[in-house]
C-alpha positions in Angstrom: 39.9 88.7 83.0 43.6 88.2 81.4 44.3 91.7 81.6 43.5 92.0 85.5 45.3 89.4 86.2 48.2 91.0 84.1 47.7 94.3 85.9 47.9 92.5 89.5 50.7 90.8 88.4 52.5 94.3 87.1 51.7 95.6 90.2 53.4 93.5 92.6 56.5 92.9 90.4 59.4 93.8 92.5 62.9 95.2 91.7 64.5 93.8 95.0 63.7 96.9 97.0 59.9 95.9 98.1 59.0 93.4 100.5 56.0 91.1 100.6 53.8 93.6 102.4 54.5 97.1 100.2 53.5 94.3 97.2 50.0 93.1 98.5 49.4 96.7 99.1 50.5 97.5 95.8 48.1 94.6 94.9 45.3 95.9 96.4 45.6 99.4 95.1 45.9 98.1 91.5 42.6 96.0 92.4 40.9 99.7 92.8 41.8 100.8 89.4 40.9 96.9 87.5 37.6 98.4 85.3 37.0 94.6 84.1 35.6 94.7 87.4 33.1 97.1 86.2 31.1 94.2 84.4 30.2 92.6 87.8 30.2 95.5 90.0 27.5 97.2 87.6 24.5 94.5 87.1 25.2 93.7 91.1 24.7 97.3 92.2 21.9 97.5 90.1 20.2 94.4 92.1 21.5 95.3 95.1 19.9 99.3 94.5 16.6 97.5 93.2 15.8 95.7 96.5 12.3 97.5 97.8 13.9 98.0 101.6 11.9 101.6 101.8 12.7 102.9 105.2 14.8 100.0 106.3 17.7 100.7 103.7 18.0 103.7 106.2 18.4 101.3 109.0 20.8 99.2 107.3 23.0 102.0 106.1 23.6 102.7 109.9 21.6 106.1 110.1 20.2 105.8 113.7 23.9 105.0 114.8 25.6 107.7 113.1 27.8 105.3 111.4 27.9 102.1 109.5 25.9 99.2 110.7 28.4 96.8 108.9 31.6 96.7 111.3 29.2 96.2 114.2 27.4 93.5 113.1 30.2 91.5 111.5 31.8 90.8 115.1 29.5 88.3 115.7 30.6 85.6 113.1 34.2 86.7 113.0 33.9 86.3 117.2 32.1 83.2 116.8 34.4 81.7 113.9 37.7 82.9 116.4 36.0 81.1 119.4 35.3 78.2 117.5 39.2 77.5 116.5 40.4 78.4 119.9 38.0 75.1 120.7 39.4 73.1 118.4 42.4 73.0 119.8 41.1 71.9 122.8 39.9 68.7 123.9 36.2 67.1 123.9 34.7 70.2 122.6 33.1 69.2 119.4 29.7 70.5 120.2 30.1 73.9 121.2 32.5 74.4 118.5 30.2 73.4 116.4 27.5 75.6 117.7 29.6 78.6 117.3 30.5 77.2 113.7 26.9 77.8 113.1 26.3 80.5 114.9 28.5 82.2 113.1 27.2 81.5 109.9 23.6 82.2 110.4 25.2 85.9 111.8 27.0 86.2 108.4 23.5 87.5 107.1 23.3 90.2 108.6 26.4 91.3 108.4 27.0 90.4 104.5 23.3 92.2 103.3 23.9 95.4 105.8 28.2 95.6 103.6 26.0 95.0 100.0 23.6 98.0 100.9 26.7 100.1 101.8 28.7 98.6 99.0 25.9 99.8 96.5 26.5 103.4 97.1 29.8 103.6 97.1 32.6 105.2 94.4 33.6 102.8 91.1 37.4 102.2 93.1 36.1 101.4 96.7 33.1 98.7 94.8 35.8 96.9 92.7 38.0 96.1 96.0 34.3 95.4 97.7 34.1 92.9 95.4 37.4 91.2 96.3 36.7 91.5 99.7 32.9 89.9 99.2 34.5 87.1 97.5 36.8 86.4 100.3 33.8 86.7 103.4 31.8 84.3 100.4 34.1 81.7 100.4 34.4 81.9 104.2 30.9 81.3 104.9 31.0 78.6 102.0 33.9 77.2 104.4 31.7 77.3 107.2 29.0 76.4 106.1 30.6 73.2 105.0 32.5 72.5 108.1 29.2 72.8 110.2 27.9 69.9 108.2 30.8 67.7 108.2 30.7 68.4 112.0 27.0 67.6 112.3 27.5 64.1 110.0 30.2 63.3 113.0 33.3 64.0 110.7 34.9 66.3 113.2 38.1 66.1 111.5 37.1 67.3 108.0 35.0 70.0 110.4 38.0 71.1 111.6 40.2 71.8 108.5 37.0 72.9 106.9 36.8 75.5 110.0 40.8 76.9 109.4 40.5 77.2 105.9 37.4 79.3 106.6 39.2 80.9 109.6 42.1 81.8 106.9 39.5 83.4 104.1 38.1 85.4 106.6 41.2 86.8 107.9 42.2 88.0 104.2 38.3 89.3 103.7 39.1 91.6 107.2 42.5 92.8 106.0 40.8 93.8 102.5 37.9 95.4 104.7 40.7 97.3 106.7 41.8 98.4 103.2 39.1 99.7 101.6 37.2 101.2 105.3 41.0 103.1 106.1 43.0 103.4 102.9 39.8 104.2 100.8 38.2 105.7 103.3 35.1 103.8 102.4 32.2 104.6 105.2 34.2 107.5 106.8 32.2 110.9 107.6 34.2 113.4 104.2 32.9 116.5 106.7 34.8 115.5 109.5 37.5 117.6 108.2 35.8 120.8 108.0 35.8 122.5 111.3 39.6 121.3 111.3 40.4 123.3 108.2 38.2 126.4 108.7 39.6 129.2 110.6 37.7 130.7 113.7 36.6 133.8 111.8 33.9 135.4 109.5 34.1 134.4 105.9 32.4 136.8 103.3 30.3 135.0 100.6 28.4 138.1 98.9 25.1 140.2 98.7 22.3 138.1 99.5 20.7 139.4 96.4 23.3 137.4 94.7 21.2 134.4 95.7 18.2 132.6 93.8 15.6 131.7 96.4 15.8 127.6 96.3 18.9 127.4 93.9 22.1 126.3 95.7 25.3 128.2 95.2 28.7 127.0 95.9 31.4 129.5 97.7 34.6 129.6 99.2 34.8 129.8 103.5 38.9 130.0 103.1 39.9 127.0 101.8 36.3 125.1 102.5 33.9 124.9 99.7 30.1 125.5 101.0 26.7 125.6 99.8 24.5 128.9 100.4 20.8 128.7 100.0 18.2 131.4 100.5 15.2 130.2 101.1 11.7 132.3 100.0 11.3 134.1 103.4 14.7 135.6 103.1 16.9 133.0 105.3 20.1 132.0 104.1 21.6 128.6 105.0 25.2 127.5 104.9 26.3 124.2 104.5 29.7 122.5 103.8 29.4 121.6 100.3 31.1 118.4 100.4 28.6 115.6 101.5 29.6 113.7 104.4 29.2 110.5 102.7 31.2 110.8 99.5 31.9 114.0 99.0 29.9 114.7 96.5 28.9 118.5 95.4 25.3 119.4 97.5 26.0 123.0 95.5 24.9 120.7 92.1 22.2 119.3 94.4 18.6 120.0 94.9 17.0 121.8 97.5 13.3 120.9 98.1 11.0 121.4 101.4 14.3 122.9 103.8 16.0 120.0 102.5 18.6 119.5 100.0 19.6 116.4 98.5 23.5 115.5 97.2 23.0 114.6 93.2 26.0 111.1 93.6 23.6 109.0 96.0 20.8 110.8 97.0 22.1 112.0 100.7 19.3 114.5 102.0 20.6 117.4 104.9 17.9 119.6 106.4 19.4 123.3 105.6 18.1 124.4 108.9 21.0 122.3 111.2 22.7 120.0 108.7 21.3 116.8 109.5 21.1 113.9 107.6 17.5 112.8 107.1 17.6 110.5 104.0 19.9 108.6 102.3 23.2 106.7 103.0 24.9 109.2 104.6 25.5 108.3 108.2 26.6 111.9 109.3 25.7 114.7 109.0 27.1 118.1 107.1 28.6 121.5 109.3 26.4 124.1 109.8 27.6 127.8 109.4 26.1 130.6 111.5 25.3 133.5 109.5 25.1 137.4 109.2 24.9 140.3 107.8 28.0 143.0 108.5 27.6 146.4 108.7 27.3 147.2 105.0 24.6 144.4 104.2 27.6 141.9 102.9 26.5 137.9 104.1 28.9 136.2 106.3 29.6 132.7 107.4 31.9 130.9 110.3 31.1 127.6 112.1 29.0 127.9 115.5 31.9 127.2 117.6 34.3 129.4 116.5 35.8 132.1 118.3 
């Protein structure tokens, strides 16, 4: 661990010019590229991958919402955990304080298994800052957790310094989530872009002879890459090829029963509209509307555009 300390360190040294926040951000990012990391981050993604949740992985992944279940549910303890200082500074109000000390904690489950599942299938940069930001929501809990007990054993003042020490790790666990969920763009929907960056027009992608039935092929809407599939009944299905979750390649995917599945985490889009059906993507990919012009050539724009 000597040489990630040493490459933190190198990263925040300063030559006059860079105040205290353009270094913790320079911290941060360095924390992204620290491979030591990888020793942890590999064994615990493998235990994290290997938990039989079947369907419910789904469900924690935030599918049915359409995004992450994670930010939702962890605005229980940290709302909890923010009431309970705001009653510490107040008189006589040891007992709900300490109710929402506990409250809090037993809502940190949730929250902390549905950021592992997410954390699991995420890129090597974004899981070596998820560790960071783990170990920070860790020891809050840990702080917590401790605080609730020295509250229940009547020690209210140990209860209390327990509780802002706690309150202080979890604020540094929700900047480091800011970090990697907006500067790493960790949970974000990659295809969001796409009907942003592809002009309202008719792209040419070939002859649809060009196309093996069931083998996806990667082409060029202007500046989009997309994923073509001809299925064995002749219909040809557009997709954009960049998965919505991580941007992996769906064109080095495979396609099986109108679906096709994204070969980094096993994301599965039905070819028909798009929509994600399996996996932990939470969005799902563009569709292009398709054609044939006037001399047999396939075509492709989004449904919407002009």
């Amino acid at each position: 661990m000597g040489t990630f300390f040493t490459r933190i360190k190198n990263a925040t040294r300063s030559d006059g010019r860079d105040g205290i926040d353009v270094r913790a951000l320079k911290a941060l990012d360095a924390v992204a590229t620290a491979t030591e990391l990888d020793a942890v981050t590999g064994p615990a993604r493998a235990l994290v991958k290997g938990l039989p949740l079947g369907g419910l992985r789904g469900v924690l992944h935030g599918r049915p919402l359409g995004h992450p279940l994670h930010p939702t549910l962890v605005q229980l303890p940290v709302g909890a955990w923010l009431s309970a200082a705001a009653l510490d500074l107040t008189p006589r109000c040891e007992r709900p304080a300490r109710l929402l000390v506990a409250l809090g904690v037993i809502a940190a489950a949730p929250a902390a298994m549905t950021g592992w599942i997410d954390w699991a299938e995420q890129h090597e940069q974004q899981m070596r800052t998820g560790l960071l930001h783990a170990a920070c929501m860790a020891a809050a809990i840990g702080l917590y957790g401790g605080s609730w007990m020295a509250r229940s054993s009547g020690r209210h003042q140990l209860g209390r310094a327990l509780g802002f020490t706690g309150l202080a790790a979890t604020g540094a666990g929700a900047a480091i989530g800011g970090h990697l969920a907006y500067r790493q763009a960790a949970g974000a929907n990659k295809a969001e872009p796409v009907p942003h960056l592809v002009e309202p027009r008719w792209y040419p992608l070939g002859r649809p002879e060009e196309f093996t039935t069931g083998a996806p092929a990667r082409r060029m809407a202007g500046e989009v890459p997309v994923v073509v599939v001809r299925e064995p009944d002749g219909r040809i299905h557009v997709l954009a090829d960049r998965c919505s979750h991580s941007s992996g390649p769906l064109s080095q995917g495979e396609v099986d029963d109108g679906c096709i599945r994204c070969p980094w985490h096993g994301s599965v889009f039905r070819l028909a509209d798009g929509w994600n059906v399996d996996g932990p993507a939470t969005a799902p990919q563009p569709r292009f509307t398709t054609r044939l012009d006037a001399n047999g050539n396939l075509q492709a724009r989004l449904p919407d555009a002009g």
